[in-house]
N, C-alpha and C positions, 0 to 999 in steps of 0.2 A: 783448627790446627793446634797441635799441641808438638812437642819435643826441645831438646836446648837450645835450637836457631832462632826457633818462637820466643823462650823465656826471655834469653839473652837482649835480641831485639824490645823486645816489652821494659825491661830494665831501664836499656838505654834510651826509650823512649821518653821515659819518665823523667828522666833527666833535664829533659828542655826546658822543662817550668822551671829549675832550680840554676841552670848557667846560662838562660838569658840566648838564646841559641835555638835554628829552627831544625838546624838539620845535624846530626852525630854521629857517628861509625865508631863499630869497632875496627883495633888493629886488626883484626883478621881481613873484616870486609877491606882498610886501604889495602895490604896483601894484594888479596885477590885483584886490584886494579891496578896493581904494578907503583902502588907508591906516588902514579903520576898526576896527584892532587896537589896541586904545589902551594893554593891558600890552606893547608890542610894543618892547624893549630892541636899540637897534645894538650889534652888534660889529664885529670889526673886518672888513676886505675881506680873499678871498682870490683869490689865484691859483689858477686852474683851469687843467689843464693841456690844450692846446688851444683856450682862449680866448687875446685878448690882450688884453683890459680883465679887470680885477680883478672879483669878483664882492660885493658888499654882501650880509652877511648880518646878520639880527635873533634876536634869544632871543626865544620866548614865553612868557612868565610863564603 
């Protein structure tokens, strides 16, 4: 599988080694779930390479 839902994810994947963290979402994926993750912690945005907006990511507790 390849396209930007793929990168994107892959990104954010890589992340868990670095914030101590099993599980991560983008703000788009909370979006899609109506927001109603209510342990659902921001962090910060990141740069995706291939985007030009930053991406919002959340921890879930």
């Amino acid at each position: 599988m390849i396209g930007d839902g793929v990168n994107v994810a892959a990104r954010i994947e890589q992340l868990n080694k670095t914030s101590a963290s099993q599980l991560l979402i983008s703000e788009e994926v909370w979006d899609a779930m109506g927001r109603s993750i209510p342990n659902a912690a921001a962090l910060d945005t990141i740069q995706v390479k291939g985007r030009e907006t930053p991406v919002r990511i959340l921890k879930l507790a």
